[in-house]
PLY file of the C-alpha trace (Angstrom):
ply
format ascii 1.0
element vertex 253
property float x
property float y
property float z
element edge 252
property int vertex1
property int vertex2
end_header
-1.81 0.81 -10.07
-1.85 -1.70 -7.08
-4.74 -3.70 -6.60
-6.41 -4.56 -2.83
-6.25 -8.27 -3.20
-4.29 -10.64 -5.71
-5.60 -13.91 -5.83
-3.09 -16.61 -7.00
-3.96 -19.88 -8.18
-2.07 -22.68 -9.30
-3.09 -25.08 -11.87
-1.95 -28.41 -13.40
-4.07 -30.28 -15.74
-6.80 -28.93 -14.07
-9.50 -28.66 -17.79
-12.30 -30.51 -15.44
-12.26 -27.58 -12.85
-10.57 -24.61 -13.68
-13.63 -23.21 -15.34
-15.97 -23.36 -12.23
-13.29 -22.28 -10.09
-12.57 -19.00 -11.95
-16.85 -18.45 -12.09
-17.27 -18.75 -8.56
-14.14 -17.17 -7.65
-14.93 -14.23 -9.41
-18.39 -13.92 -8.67
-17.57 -13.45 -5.08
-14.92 -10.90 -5.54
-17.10 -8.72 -7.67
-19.23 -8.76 -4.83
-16.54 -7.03 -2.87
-16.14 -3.95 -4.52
-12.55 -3.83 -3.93
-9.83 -4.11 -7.27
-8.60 -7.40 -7.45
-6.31 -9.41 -9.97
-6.64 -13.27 -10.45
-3.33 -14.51 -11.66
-3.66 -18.48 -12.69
0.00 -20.29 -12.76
-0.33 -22.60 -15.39
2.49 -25.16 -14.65
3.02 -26.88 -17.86
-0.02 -28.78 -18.32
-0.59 -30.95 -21.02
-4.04 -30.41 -21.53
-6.59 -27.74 -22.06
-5.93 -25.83 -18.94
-4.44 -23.28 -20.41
-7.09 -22.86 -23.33
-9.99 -22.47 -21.35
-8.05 -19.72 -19.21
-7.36 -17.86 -22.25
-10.59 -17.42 -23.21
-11.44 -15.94 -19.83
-11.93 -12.17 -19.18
-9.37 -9.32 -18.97
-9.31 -9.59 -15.02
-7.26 -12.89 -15.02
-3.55 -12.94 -15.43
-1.92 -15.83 -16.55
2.14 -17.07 -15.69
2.83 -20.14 -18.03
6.30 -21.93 -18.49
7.42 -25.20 -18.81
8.56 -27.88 -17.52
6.66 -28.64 -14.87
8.03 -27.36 -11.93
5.46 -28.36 -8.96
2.95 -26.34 -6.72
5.54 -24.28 -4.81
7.14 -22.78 -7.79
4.05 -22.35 -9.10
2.86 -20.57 -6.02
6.05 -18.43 -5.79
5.85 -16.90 -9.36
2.15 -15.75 -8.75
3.26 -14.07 -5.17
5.91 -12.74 -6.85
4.63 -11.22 -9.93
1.66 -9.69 -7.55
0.44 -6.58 -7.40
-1.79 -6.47 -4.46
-2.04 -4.82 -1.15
-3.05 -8.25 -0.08
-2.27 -11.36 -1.60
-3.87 -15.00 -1.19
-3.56 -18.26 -2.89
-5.94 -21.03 -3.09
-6.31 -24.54 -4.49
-8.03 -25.35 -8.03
-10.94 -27.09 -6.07
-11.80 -24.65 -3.80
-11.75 -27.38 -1.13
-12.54 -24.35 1.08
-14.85 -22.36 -0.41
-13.79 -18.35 -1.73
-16.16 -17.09 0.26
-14.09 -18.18 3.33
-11.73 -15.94 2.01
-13.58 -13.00 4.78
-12.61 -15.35 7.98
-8.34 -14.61 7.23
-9.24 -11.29 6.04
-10.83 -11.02 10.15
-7.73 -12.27 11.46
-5.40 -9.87 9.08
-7.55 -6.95 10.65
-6.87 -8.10 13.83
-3.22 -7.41 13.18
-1.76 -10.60 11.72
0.60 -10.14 8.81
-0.67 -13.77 7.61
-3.79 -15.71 8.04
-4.23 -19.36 7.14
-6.92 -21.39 6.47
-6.72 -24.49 9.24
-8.43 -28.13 9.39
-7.13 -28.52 12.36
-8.38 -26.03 15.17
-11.55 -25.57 16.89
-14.41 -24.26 14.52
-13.23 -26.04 11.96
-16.64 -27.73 9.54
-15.45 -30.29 7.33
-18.73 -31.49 5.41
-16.76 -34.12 3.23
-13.61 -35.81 5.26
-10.97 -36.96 3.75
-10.58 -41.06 3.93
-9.51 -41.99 7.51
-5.26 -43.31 6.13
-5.37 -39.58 4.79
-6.30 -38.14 7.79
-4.49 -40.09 10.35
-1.10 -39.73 8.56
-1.91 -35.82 7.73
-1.98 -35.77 11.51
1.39 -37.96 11.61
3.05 -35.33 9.01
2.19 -32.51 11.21
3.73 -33.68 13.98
6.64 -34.48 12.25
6.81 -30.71 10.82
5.47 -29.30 14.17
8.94 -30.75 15.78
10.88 -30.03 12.65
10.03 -26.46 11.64
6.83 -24.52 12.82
5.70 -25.91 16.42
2.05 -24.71 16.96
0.87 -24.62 14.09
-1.17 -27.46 13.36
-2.05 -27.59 9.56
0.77 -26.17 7.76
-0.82 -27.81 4.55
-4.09 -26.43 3.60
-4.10 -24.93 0.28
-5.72 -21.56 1.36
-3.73 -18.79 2.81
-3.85 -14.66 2.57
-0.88 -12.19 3.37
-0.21 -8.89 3.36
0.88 -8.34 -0.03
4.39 -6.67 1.09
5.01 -9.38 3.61
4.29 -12.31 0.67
6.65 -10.81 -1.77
9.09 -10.26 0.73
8.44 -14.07 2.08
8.20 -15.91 -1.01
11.69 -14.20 -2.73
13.60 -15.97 0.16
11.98 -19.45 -0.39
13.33 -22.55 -2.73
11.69 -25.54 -1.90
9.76 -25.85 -5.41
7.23 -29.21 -4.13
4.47 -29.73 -1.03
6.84 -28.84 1.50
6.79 -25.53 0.31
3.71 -24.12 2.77
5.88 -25.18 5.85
9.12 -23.13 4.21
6.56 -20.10 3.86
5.55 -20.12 7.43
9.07 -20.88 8.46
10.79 -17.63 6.91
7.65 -15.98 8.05
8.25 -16.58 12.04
12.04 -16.20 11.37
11.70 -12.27 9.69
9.19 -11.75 12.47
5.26 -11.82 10.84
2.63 -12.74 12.78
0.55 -16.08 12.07
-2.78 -16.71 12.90
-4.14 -19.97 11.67
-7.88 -19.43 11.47
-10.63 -22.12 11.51
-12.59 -22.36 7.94
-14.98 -24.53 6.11
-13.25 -27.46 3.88
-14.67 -30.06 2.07
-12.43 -33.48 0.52
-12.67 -32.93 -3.19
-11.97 -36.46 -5.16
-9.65 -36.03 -8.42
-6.50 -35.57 -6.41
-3.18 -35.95 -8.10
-2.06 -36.55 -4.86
-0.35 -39.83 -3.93
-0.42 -39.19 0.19
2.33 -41.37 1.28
4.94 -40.21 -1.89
4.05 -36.62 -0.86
4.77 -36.96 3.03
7.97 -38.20 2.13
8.62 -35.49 -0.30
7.55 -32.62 2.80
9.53 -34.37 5.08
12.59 -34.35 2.57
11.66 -30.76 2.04
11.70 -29.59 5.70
14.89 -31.65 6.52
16.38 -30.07 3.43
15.63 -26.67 4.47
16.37 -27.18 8.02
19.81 -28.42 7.11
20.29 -25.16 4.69
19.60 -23.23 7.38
22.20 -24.68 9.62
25.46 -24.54 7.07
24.00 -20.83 6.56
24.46 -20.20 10.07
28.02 -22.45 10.24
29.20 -20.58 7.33
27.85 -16.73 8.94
29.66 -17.42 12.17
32.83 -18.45 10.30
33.37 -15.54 8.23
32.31 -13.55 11.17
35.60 -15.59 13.20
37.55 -15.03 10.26
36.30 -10.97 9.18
34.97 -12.54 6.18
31.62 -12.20 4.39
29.22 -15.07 4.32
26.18 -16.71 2.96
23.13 -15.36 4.85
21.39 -18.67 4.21
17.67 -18.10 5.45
0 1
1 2
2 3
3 4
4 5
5 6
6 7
7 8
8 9
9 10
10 11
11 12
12 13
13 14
14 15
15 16
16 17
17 18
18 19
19 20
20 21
21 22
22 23
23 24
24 25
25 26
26 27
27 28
28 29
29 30
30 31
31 32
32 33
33 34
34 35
35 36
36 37
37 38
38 39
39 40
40 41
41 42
42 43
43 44
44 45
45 46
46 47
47 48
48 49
49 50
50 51
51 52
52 53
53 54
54 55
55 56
56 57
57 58
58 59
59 60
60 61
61 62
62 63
63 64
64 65
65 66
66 67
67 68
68 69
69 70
70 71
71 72
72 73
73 74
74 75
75 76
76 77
77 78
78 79
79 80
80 81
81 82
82 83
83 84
84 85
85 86
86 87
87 88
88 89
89 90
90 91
91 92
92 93
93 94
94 95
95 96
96 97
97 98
98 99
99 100
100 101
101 102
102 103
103 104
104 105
105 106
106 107
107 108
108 109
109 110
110 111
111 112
112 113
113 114
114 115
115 116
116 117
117 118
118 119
119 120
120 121
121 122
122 123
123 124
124 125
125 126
126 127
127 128
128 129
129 130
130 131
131 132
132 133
133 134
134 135
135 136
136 137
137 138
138 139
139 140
140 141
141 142
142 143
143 144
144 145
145 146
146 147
147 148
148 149
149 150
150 151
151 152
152 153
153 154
154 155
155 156
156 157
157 158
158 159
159 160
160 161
161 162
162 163
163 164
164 165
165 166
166 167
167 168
168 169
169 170
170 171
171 172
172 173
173 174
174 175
175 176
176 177
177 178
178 179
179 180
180 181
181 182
182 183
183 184
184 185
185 186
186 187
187 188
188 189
189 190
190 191
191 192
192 193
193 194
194 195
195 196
196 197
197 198
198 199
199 200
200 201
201 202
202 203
203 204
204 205
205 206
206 207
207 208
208 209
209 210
210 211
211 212
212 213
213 214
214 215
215 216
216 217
217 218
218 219
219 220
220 221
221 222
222 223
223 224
224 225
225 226
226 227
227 228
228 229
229 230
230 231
231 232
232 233
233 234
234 235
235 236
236 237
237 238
238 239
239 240
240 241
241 242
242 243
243 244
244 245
245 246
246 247
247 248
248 249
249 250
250 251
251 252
């Protein structure tokens, strides 16, 4: 049987936090009274991650495989492999806490196919900001991805995002991109099959412990984006050919 929400979470040698995560995560969604799944990604870690998961309760799901394959694979498998009316994915640290979860549920029943959690619109409460470099070039790499891909929306990145759950699977079996840049190739195939996006204002707090290494990861989005971009393009060369030349051709995105 389907469940009303599937919550997807990705995890990387994450032994220091994935045990409060998965308390307070399901605390608040027993408080929903709604059927729910919880489907942790393990990908590949090296320490006890996948340990202390096991010896969880019956309504977490776990995905495990190696090698490490980074956050966007991760991601996909989980959105893939759910069962849920809706489905949402959020970050190990809860940077913005479950129970913000209810604002992009709002927005979905205002008609929105997706909802995303933003740092960057009005309403916005950020208790704990991130250091000022990591701010100012978050800002930089939205611009840059603004012009590249998904103009308007201004933080593609945030780790907290719900869809309707037919509209994720049918989203995330088109993507590829398996590092960062995947949130901006989400929200790219999104607009282009025609979802709605509202990117909704939420609570979000700097969490230290961060595996990530800002500047290396801009470069790695911006790579990403171009990559995709320039997919997109020989799909389109190669669909008008073969439609010159009466022959079939590669849909790209």
């Amino acid at each position: 049987m389907s469940k009303y929400l599937s919550l997807i979470i990705p995890a990387y040698n994450e032994e220091g936090r994935i045990e409060a995560c998965l308390e307070a995560v399901q605390s608040y969604l027993s408080g929903l009274e709604k059927s729910y799944e919880i489907i942790i990604v393990d990908d590949a870690s090296t320490d006890r991650t996948l340990d202390i998961v096991k010896s969880n309760d019956s309504c977490v799901r776990i995905i495990s495989y190696e090698p490490n394959r980074g956050k966007g694979y991760a991601v996909r498998q989980g959105m893939l492999a759910s069962e849920g009316d809706y489905a949402a994915f959020t970050d190990v640290d809860l940077s913005a806490p479950i129970d913000q979860l209810s604002k992009l549920f709002n927005a979905i029943e205002d008609g929105y196919d997706i909802a995303i959690g933003s740092r960057a619109v009005k309403g916005t409460v950020i208790p704990v900001h991130q250091p000022l470099y990591r701010e100012l070039g978050g800002k930089c790499l939205n611009k840059i991805i603004q012009l590249l891909a998904v103009p308007g929306i201004k933080d593609t990145q945030c780790g907290f995002k719900l869809f309707k759950g037919d509209a994720a699977r049918k989203i995330f079996s088109r993507c590829i991109i398996n590092g960062w840049g995947f949130d901006v190739e989400v929200l790219y195939i999104a607009r282009k099959l025609g979802y709605r996006v509202k990117e909704v204002p939420v609570t979000w707090s700097h969490m230290e412990g961060s595996k990530i290494h800002p500047f290396r990861a801009a470069l790695r989005v911006i790579s990403d984006v171009v990559y995709m971009r320039l997919r997109q393009l020989t799909g389109r060369i190669l669909k008008n050919s073969a439609r010159l030349n009466n022959e079939p051709g590669d849909q790209g995105q």
